[in-house]
N, C-alpha and C positions, 0 to 999 in steps of 0.2 A: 357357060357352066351352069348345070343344077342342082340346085342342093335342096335335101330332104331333112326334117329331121323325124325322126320315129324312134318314139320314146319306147315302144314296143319290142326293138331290136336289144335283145339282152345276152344273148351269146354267141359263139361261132355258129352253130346252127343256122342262126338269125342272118348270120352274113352272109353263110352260104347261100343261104333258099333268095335272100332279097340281089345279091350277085346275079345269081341263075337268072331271078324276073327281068332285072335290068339288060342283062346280053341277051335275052331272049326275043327283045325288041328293038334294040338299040345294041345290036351285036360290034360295031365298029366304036362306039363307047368306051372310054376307061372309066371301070367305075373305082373308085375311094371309100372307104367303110371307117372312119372313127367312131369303134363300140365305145368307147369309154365316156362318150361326148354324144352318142345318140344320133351322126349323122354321116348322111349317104350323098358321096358329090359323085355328080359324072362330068367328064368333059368329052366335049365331042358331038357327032349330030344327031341327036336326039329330040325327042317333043316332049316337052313337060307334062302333058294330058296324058299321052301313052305311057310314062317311064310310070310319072303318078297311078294311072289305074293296074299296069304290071304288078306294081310292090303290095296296091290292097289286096289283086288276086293270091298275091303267096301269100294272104293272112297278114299285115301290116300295117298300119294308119301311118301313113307318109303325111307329114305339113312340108310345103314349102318353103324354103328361108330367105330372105331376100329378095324375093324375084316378083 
């Protein structure tokens, strides 16, 4: 699993457009949105480097959490 957190994600909007980046790379991914808490988990096979640079491309500053 990975987790982001992006303090920049502040509404549905936000979910939607960073959803979009995430399946856009990592289309067989579940991705997870806790707006209220700031963070983006995906599980599934993905690359951190790509899911990471996805979410800056839709306008976002993703940090990693744990990982």
């Amino acid at each position: 699993m990975l987790e982001f957190r992006v303090q920049d994600m502040t509404c549905n909007h936000c979910v939607g457009a960073i959803t979009k980046a995430v399946k856009h790379v990592a289309p067989q991914a579940s991705v997870e949105i806790d707006l209220e808490h700031h963070l983006v988990r995906i599980q599934g096979e993905a690359d951190q480097a790509i899911v990471q640079a996805a979410i800056v491309d839709a306008g976002y500053t993703p940090e990693p959490v744990g990982n």
